[in-house]
Backbone as CSV, one residue per row, in Angstrom:
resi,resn,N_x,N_y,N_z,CA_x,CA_y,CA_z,C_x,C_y,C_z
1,UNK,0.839,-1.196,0.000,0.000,0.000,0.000,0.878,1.252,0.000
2,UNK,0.795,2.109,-0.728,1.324,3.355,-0.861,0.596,4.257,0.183
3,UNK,1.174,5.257,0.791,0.742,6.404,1.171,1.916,7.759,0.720
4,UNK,1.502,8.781,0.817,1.758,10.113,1.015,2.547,10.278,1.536
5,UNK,3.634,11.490,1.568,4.354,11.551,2.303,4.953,13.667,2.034
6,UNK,5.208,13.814,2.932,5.960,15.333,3.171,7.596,15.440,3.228
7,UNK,8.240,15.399,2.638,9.811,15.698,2.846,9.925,17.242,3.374
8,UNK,10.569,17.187,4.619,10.768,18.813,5.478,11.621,18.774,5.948
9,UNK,12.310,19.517,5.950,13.747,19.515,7.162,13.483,20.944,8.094
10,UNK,14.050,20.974,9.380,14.498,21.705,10.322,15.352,22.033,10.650
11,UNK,16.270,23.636,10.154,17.617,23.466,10.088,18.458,22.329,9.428
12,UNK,18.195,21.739,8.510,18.693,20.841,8.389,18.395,19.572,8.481
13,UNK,17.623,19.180,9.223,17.973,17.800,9.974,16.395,16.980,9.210
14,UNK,16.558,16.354,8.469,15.810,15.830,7.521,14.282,14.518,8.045
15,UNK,13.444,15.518,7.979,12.210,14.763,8.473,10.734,14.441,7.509
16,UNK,10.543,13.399,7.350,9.764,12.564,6.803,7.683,12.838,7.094
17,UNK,7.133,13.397,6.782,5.994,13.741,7.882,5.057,12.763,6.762
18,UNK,4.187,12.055,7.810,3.114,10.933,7.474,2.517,11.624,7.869
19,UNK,1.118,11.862,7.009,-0.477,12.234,8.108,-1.423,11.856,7.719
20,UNK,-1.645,10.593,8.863,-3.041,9.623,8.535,-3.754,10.042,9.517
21,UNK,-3.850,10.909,9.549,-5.513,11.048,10.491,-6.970,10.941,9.969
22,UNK,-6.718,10.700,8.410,-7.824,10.184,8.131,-8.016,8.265,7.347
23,UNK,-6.561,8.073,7.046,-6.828,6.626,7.058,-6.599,5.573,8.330
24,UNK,-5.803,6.027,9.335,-5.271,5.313,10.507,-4.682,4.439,10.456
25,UNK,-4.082,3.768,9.194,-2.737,2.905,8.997,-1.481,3.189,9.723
26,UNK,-1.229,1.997,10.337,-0.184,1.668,11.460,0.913,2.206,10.710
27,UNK,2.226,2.902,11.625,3.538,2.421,10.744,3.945,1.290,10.400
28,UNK,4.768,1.183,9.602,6.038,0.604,9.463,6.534,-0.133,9.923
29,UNK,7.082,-1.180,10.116,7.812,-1.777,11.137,8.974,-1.832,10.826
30,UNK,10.181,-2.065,12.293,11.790,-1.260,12.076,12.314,-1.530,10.468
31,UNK,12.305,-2.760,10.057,13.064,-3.348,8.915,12.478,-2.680,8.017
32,UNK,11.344,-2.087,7.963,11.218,-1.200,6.678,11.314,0.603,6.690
33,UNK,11.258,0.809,7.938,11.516,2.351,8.622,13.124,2.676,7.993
34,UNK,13.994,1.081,8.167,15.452,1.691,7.767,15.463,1.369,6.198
35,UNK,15.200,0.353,5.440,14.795,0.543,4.006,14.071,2.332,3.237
36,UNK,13.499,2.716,3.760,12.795,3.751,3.379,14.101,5.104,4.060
37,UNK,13.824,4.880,5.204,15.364,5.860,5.465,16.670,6.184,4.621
38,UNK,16.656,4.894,4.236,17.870,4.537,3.110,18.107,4.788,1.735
39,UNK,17.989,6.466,1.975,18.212,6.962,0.205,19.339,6.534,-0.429
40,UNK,19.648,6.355,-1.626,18.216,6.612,-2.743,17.443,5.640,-2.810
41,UNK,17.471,4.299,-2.614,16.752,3.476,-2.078,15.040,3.682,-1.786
42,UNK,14.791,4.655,-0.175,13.730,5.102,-0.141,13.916,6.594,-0.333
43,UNK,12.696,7.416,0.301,12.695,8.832,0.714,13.627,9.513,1.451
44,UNK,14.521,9.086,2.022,15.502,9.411,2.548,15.362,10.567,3.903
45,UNK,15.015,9.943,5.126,15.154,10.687,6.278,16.255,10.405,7.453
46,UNK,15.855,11.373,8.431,16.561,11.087,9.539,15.650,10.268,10.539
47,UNK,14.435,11.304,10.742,13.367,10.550,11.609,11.655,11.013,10.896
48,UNK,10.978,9.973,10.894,9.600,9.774,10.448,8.994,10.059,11.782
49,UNK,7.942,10.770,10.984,6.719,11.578,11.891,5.598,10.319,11.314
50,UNK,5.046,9.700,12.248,3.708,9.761,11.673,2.223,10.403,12.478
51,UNK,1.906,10.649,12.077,0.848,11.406,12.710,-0.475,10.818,12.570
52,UNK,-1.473,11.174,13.562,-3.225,10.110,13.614,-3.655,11.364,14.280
53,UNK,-5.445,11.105,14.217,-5.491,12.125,14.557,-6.172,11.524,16.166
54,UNK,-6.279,13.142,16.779,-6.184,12.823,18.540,-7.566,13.284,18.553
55,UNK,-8.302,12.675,20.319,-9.196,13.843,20.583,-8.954,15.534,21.090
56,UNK,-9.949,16.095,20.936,-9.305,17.192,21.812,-9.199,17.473,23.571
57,UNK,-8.122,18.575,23.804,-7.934,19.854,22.891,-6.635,19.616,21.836
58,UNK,-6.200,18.187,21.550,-5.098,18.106,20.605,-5.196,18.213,19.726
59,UNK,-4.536,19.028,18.465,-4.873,18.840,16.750,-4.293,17.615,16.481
60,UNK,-3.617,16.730,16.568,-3.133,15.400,16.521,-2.287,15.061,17.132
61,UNK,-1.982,13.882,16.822,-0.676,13.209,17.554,0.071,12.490,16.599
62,UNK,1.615,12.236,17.396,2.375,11.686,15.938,3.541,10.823,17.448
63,UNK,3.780,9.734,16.171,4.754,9.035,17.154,6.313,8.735,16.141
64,UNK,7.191,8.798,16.559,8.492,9.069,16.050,9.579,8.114,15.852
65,UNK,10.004,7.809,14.289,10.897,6.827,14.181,12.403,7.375,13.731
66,UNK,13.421,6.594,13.782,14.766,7.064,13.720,14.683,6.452,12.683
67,UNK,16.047,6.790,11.633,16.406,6.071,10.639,16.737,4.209,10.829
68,UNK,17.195,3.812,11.935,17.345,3.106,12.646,16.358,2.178,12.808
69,UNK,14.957,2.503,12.584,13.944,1.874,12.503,13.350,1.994,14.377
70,UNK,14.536,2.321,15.181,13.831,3.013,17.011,13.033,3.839,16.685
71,UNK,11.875,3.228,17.509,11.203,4.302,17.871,11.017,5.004,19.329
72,UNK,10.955,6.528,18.775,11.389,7.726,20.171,10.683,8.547,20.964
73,UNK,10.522,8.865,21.363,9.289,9.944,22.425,9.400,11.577,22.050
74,UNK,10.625,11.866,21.298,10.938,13.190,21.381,11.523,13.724,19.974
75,UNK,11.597,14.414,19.192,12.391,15.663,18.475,11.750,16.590,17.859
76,UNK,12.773,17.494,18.564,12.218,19.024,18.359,12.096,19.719,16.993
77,UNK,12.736,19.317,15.929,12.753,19.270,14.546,11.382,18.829,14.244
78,UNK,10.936,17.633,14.558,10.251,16.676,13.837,8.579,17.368,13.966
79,UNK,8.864,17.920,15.222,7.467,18.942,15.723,7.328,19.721,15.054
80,UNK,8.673,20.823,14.839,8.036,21.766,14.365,7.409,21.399,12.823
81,UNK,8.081,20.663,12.011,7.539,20.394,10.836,5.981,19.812,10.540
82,UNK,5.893,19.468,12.102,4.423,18.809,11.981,3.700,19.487,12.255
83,UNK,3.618,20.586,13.344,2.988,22.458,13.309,3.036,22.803,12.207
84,UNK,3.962,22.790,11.453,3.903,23.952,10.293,2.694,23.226,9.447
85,UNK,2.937,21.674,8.999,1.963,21.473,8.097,0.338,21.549,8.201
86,UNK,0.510,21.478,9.673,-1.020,21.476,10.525,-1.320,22.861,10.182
87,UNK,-0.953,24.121,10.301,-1.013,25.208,10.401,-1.204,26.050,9.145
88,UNK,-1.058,24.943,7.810,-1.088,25.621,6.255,-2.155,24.813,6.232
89,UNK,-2.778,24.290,7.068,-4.179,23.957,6.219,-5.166,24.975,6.479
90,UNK,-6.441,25.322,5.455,-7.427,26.117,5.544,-8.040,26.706,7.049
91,UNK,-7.867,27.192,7.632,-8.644,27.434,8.383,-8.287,26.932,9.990
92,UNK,-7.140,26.623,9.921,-6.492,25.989,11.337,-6.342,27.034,11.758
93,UNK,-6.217,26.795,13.506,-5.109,27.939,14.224,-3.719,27.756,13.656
94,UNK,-2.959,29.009,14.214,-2.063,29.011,14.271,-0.903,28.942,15.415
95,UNK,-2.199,28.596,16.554,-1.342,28.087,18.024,-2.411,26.847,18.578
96,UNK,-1.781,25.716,18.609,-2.490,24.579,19.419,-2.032,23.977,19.914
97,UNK,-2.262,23.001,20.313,-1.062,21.684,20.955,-1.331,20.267,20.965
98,UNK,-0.113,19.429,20.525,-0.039,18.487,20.003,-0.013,17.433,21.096
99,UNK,-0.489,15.785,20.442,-0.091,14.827,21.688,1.335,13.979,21.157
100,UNK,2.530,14.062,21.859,3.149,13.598,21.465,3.618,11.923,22.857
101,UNK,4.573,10.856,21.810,4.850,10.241,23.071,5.286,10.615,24.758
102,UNK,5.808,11.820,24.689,6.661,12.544,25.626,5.180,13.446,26.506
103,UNK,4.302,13.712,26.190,3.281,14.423,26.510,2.889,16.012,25.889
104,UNK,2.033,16.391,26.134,1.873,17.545,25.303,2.320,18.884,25.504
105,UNK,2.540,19.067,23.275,3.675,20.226,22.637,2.354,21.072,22.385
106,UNK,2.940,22.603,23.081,2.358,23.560,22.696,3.118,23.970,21.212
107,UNK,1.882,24.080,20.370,2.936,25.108,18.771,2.328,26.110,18.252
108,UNK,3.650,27.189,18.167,3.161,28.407,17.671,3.378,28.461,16.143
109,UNK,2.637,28.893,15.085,3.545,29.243,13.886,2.995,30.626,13.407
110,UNK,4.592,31.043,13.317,4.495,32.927,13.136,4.103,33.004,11.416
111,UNK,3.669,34.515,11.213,3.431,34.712,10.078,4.720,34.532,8.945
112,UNK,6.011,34.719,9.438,7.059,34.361,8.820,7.032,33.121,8.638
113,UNK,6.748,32.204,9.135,7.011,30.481,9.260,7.739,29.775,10.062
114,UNK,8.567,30.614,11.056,9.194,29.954,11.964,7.952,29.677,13.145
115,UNK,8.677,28.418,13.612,7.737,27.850,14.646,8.381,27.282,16.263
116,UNK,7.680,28.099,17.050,8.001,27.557,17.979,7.071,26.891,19.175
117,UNK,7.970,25.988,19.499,6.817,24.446,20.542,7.966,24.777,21.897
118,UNK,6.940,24.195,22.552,7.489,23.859,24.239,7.813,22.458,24.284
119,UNK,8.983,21.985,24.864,9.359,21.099,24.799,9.398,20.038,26.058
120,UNK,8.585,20.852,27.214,8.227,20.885,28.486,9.625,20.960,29.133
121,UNK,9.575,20.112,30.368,10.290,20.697,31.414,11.561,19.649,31.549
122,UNK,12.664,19.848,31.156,14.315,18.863,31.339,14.026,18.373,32.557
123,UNK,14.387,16.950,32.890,14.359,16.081,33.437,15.887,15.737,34.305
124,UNK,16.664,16.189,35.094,18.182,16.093,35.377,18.213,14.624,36.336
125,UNK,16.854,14.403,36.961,17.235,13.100,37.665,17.767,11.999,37.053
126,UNK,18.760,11.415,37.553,19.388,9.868,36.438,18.879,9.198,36.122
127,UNK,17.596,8.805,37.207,16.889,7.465,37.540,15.544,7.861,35.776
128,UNK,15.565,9.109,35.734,14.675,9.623,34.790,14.870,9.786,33.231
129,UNK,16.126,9.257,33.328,17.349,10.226,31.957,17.215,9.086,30.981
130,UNK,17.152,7.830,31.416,17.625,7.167,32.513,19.039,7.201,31.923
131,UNK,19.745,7.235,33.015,21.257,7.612,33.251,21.880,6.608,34.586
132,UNK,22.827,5.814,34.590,23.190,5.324,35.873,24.033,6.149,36.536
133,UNK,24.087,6.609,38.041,24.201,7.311,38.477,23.770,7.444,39.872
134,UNK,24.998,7.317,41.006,23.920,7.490,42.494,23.128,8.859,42.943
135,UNK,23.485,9.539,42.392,22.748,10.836,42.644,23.051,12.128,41.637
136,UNK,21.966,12.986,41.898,22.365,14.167,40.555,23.487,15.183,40.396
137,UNK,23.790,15.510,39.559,25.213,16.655,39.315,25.015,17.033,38.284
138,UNK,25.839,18.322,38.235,26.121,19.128,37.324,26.725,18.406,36.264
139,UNK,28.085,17.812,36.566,28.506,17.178,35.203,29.230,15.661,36.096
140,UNK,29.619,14.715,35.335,29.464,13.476,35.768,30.976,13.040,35.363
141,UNK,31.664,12.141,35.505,32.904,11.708,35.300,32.461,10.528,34.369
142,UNK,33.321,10.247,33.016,32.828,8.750,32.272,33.983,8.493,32.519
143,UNK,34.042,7.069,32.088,35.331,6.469,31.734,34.969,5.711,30.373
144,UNK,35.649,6.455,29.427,35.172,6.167,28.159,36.847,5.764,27.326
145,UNK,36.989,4.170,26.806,38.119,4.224,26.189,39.411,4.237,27.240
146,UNK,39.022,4.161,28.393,40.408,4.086,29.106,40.733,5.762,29.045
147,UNK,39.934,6.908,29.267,40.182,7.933,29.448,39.382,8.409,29.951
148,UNK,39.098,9.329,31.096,38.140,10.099,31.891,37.381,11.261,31.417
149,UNK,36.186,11.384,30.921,35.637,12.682,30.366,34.480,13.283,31.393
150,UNK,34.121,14.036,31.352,32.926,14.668,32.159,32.383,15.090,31.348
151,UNK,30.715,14.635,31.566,29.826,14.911,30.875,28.619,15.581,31.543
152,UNK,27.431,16.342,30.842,26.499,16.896,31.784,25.640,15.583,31.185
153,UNK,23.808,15.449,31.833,23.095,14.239,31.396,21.743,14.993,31.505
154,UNK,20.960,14.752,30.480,19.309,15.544,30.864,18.252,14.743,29.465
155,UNK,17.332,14.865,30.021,16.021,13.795,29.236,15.371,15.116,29.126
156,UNK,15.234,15.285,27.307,13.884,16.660,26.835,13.203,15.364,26.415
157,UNK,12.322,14.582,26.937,11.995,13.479,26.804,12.864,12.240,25.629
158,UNK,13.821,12.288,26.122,14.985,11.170,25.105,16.465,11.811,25.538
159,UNK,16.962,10.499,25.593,18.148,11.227,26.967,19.121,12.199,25.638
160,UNK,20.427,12.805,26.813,21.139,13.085,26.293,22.284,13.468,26.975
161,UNK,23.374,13.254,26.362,24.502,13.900,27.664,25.456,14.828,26.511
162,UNK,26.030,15.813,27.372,26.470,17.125,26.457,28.197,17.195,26.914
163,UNK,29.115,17.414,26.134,30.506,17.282,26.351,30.512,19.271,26.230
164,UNK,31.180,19.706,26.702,31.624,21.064,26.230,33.272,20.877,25.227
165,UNK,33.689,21.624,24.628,34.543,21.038,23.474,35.428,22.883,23.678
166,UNK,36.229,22.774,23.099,37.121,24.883,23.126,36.598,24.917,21.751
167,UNK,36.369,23.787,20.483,36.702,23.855,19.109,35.602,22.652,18.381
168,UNK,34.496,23.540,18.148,33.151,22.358,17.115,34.127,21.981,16.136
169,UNK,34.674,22.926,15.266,35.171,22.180,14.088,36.175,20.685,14.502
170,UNK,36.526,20.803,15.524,37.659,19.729,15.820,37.222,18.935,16.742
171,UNK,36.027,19.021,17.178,35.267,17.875,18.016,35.256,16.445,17.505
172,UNK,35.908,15.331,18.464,35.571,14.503,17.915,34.350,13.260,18.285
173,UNK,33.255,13.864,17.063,32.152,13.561,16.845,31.916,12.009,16.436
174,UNK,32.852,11.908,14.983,32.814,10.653,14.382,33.019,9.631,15.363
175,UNK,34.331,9.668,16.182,34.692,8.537,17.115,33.794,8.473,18.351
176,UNK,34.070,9.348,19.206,33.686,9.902,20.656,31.766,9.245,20.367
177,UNK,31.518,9.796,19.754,30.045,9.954,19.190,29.436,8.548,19.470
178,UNK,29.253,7.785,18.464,28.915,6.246,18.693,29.152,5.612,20.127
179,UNK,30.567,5.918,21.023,30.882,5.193,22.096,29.887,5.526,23.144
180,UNK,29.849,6.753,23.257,29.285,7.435,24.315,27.836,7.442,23.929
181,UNK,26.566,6.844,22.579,25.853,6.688,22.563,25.232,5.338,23.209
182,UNK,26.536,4.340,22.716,26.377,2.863,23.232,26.806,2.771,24.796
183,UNK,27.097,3.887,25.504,28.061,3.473,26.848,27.068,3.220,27.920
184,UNK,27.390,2.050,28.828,26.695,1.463,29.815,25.732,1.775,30.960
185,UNK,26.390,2.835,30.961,25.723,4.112,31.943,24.258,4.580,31.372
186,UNK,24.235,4.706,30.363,22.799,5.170,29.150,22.365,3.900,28.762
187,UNK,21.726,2.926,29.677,20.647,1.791,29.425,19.799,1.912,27.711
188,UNK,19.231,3.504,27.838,18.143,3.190,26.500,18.924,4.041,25.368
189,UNK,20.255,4.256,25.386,21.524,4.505,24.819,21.107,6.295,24.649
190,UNK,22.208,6.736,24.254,21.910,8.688,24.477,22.154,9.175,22.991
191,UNK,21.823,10.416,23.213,21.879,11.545,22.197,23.305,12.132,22.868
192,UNK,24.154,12.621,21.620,25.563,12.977,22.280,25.844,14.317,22.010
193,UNK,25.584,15.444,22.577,26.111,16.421,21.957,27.724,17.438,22.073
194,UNK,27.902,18.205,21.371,29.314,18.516,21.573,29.052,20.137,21.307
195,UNK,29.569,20.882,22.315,29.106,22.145,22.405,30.356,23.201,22.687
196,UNK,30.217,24.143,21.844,31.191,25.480,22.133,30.110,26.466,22.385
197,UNK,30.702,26.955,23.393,30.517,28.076,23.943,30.745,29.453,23.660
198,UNK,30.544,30.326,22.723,30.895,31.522,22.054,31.087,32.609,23.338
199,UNK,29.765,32.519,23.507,29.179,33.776,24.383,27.902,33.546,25.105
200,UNK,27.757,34.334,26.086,26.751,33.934,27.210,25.450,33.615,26.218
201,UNK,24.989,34.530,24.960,23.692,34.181,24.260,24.075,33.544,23.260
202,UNK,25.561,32.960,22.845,25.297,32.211,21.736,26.036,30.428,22.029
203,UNK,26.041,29.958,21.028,26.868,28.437,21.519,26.560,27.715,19.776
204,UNK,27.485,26.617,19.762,28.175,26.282,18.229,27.789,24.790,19.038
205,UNK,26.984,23.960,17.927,27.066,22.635,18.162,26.882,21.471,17.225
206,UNK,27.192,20.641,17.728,27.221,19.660,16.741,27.139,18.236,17.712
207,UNK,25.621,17.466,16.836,25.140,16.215,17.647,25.091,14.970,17.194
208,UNK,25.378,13.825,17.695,25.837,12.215,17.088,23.909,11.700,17.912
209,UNK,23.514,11.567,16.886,21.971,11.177,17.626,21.780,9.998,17.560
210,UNK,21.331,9.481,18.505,21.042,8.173,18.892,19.957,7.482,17.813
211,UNK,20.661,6.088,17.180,19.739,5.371,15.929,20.331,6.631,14.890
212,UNK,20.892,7.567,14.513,21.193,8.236,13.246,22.394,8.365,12.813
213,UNK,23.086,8.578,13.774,24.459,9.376,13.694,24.214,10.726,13.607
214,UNK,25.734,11.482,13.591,25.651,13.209,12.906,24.448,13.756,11.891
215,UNK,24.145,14.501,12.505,22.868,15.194,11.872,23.406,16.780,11.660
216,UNK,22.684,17.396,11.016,22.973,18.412,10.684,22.055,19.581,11.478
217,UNK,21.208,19.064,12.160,20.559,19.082,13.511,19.787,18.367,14.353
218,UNK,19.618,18.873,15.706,18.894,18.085,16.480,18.432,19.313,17.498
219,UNK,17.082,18.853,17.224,16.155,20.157,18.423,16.561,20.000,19.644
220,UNK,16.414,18.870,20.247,16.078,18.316,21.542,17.547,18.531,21.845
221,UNK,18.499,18.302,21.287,19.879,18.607,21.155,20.474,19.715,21.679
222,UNK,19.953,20.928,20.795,19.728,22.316,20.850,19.451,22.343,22.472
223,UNK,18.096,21.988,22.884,17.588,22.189,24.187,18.946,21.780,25.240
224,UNK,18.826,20.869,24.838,19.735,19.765,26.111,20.894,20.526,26.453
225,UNK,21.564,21.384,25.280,22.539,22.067,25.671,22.517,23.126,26.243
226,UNK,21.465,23.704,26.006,21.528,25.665,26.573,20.629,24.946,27.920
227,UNK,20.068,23.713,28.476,19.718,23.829,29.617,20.740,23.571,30.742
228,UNK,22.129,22.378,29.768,22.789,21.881,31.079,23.933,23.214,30.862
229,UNK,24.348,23.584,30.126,25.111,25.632,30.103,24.303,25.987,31.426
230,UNK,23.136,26.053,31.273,22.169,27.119,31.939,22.064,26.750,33.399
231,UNK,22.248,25.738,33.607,22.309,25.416,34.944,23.445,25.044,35.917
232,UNK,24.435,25.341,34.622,25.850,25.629,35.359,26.262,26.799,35.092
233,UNK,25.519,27.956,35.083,25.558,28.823,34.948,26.288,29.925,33.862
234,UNK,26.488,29.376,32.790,27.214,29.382,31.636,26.790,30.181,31.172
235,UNK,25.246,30.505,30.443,24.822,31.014,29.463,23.192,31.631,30.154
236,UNK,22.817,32.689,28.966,21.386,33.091,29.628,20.346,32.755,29.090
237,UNK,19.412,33.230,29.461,17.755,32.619,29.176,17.609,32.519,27.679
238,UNK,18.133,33.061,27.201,18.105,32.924,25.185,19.402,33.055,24.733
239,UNK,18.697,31.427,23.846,20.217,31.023,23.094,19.799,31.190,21.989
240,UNK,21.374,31.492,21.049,21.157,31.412,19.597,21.440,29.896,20.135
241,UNK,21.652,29.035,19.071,22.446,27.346,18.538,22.666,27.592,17.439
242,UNK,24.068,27.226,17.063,24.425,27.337,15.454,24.715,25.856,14.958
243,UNK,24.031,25.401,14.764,23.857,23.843,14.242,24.857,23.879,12.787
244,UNK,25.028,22.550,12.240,25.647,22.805,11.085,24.530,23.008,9.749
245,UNK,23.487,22.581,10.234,22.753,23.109,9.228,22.000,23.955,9.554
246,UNK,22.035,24.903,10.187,21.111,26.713,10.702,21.104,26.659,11.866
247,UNK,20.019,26.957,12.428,19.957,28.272,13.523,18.528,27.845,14.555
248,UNK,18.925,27.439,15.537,17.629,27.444,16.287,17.660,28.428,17.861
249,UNK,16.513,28.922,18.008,16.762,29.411,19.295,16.067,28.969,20.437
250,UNK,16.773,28.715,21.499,16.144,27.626,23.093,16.248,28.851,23.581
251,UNK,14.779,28.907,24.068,14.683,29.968,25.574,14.228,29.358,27.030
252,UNK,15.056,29.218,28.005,14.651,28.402,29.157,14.643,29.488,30.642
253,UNK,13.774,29.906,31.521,13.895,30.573,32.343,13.912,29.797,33.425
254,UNK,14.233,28.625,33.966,14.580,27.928,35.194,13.553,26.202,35.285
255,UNK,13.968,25.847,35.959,13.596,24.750,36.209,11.820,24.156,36.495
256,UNK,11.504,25.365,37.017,9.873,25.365,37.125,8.972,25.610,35.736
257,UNK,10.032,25.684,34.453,9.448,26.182,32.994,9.438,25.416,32.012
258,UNK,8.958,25.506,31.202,9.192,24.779,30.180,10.455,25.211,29.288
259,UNK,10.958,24.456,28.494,12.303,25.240,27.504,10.967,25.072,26.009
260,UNK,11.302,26.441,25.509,10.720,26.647,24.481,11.841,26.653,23.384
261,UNK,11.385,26.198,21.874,12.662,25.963,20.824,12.128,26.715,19.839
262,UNK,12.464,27.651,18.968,12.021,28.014,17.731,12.899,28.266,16.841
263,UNK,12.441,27.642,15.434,13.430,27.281,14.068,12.323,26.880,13.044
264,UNK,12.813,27.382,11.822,12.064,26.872,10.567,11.722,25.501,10.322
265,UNK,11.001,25.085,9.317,10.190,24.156,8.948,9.926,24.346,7.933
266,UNK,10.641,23.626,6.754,10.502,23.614,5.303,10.065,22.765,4.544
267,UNK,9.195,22.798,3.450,8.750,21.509,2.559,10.064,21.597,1.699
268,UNK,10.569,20.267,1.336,11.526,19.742,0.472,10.935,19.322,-0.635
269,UNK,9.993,18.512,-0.612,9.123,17.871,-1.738,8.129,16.661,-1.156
270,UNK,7.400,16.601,-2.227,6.844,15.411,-1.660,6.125,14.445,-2.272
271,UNK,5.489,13.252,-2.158,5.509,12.094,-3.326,4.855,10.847,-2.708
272,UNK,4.834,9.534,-2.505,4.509,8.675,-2.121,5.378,7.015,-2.086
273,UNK,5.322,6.751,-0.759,5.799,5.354,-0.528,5.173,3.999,-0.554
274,UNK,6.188,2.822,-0.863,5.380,1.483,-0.667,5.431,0.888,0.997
275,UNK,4.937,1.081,1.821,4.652,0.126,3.067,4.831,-1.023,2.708
């Protein structure tokens, strides 16, 4: 069976949007999530949206696959692209909120087209991350490779642990990346990010995502970093992120808040697949 499909990226980071809310066909299952992932082969994504529709007050819900064929609770990319398309239809709002696995995304979409969602509230407990760990901290000691690194650890619903780096261009992503996704400590394995620090409102990053590899972004990514900066007091309530493929901005005012993300949402093209 063929269905429909949306090619969109977010900053970059290449997302797939399904919307059956009016036929209700299941996804995919993993072995064909990574066939279809697998351009030129299939459509070629990072992570598949599919979307059904919800009761209210939700305009729908969508549940989230990696190239990998995992499926995830969280990305901040993958939302906004699914606001935006909700939001070009006839007669929608242009602020509602979504049901996602992680629980519910408020989304705004501006008259320009950038969109921004709440991503609710970072999660630092270990037991929550899940992260092994006897108790919480700022940043954590690994032993990765027979060498000691410190890392920070936080769940925007899908873990992640953040390295600070002096130099993105010279981060090493390729190697470091994979280990520290697979490392023992991260049971449901992590999102890895690698972060420079410019200036109190800005920061340079680059993320090894769990089930993808290097992406050219990652929302939740974005978040994870300007919250664990932010709570070591690094950086302030609004971040630029300079991803390698654009620009997103995380605004977080403390722990009792939600972190809000806003970044574009583009149609690439679009066409139809075989299930």
């Amino acid at each position: 069976m063929k269905v429909h499909y949306l090619k969109m990226h977010g900053a970059g980071n290449r997302i797939l949007v399904v919307d059956q809310r009016r036929n209700a066909l299941p996804p995919p299952d993993g072995s064909r999530v990574r066939e279809l992932a697998a351009a030129p082969d299939g459509p070629g994504f990072d992570q598949l949206m599919w979307v059904s529709a919800a009761e209210p007050p939700f305009a729908a819900s969508y549940r989230i696959f990696n190239a990998d064929g995992s499926e995830v609770r969280q990305c901040g990319n993958g939302v906004r692209c699914v606001a935006r398309v909700l939001a070009n239809e006839p007669g929608h709002d242009q602020a509602f909120t979504l049901l996602s696995p992680a629980g519910p995304i408020e989304a705004r979409v501006a008259t320009d087209g950038l969109v921004t969602v709440s991503m609710g509230r970072p999660e630092f407990e270990p037991g929550r991350i899940p992260f092994a760990a006897a108790s919480e901290a700022m940043l954590y000691p690994l032993e990765v490779d027979g060498r000691r690194i410190e890392i920070a650890a936080v769940s925007m619903g899908n873990p992640h642990c953040v390295l600070q780096v002096e130099d993105i261009a010279e981060a090493p992503v390729a190697t470091l990346g994979p280990v520290l996704e697979r490392h023992e400590r991260f049971p449901e394995r992590v999102n890895v990010g690698f972060m420079q620090i410019i200036d109190r409102s800005h920061v340079a990053l680059r993320v090894f995502e769990r089930g993808v590899g290097e992406t050219l972004a990652c929302g939740t990514g974005a978040c994870a970093a300007v919250v664990t900066g932010r709570k070591r007091g690094l950086l302030d309530p609004d971040v630029t992120v300079k991803l390698p493929g654009g620009e997103l901005v995380v605004s977080w005012r403390g722990e009792a808040e939600p972190v809000w993300l806003t970044g574009n949402a583009e149609l690439v093209s679009e066409g139809s697949m075989d299930l």
